[in-house]
C-alpha positions as CSV (number, residue, x, y, z in Angstrom):
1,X,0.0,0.0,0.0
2,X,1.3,3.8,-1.0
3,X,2.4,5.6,1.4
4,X,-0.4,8.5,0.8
5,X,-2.9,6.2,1.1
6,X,-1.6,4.5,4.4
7,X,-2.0,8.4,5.6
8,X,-5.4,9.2,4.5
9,X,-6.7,5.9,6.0
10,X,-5.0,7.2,9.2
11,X,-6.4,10.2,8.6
12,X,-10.1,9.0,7.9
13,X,-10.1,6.9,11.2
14,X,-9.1,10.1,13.1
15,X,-12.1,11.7,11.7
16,X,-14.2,8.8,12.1
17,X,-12.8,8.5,16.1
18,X,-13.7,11.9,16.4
19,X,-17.5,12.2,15.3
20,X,-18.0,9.0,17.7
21,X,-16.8,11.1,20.6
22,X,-19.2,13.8,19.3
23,X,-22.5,11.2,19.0
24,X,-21.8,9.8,22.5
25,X,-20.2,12.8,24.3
26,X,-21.2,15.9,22.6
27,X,-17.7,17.0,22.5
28,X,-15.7,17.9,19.2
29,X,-11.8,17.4,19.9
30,X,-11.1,19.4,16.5
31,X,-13.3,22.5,17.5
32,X,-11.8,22.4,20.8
33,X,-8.9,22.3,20.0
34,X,-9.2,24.9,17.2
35,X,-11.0,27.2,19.8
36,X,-14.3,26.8,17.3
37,X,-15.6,24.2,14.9
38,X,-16.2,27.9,12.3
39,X,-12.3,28.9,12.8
40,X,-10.5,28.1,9.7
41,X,-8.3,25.7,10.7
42,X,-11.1,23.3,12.2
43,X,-12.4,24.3,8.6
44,X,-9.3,22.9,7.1
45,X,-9.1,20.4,9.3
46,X,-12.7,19.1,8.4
47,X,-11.8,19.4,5.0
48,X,-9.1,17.5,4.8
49,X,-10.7,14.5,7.2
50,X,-13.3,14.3,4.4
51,X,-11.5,14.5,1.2
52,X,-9.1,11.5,3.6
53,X,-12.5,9.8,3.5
54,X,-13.2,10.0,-0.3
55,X,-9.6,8.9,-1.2
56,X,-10.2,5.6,1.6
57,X,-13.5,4.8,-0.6
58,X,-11.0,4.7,-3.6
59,X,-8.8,2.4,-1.7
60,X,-11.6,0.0,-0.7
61,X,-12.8,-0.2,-4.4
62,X,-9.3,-0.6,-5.3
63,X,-9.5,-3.8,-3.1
64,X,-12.9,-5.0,-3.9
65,X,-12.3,-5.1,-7.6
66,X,-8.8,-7.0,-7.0
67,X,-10.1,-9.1,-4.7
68,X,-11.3,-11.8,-6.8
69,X,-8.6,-11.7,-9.7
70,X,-5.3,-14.0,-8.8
71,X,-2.3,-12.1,-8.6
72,X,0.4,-14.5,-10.2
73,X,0.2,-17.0,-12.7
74,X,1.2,-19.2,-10.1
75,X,-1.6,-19.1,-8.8
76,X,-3.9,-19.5,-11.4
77,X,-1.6,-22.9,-12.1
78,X,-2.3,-23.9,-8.3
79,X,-6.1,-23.3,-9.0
80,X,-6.5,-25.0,-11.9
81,X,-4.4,-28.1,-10.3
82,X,-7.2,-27.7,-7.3
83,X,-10.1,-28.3,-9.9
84,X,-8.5,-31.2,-11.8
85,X,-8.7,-33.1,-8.4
């Protein structure tokens, strides 16, 4: 996995850590730690933790669609051994 896309899975999981804190608690660690959720860096921040969770959607179609091809030809030799037994 790229480097980039180890860090916006990071970052996504942050994001997604921090809106369960705000269903159960009520409290937003980025806005208070911004001093606001409407100051622009919480605005960048925000920002950033959802374009992280676009480019994660990429990463799990990425996997899904590779999921069911074989990655070598020696597998697709062990797999065709499998169904001539």
């Amino acid at each position: 996995m790229e480097t980039l896309q180890k860090v916006t899975l990071a970052i996504a999981l942050i994001g997604a850590l921090n809106w369960g804190v705000v269903g159960v608690f009520r409290f937003d660690v980025i806005a208070q730690l911004t001093e606001g959720a409407y100051q622009p860096l919480a605005r960048f921040l925000y920002i950033v933790i959802g374009l992280s969770g676009l480019m994660a959607l990429q990463v799990l179609f990425t996997y899904w669609r590779s999921e069911g091809e074989p990655k070598s030809t020696e597998e697709i030799q062990s797999a065709s051994s499998i169904k001539q037994i």
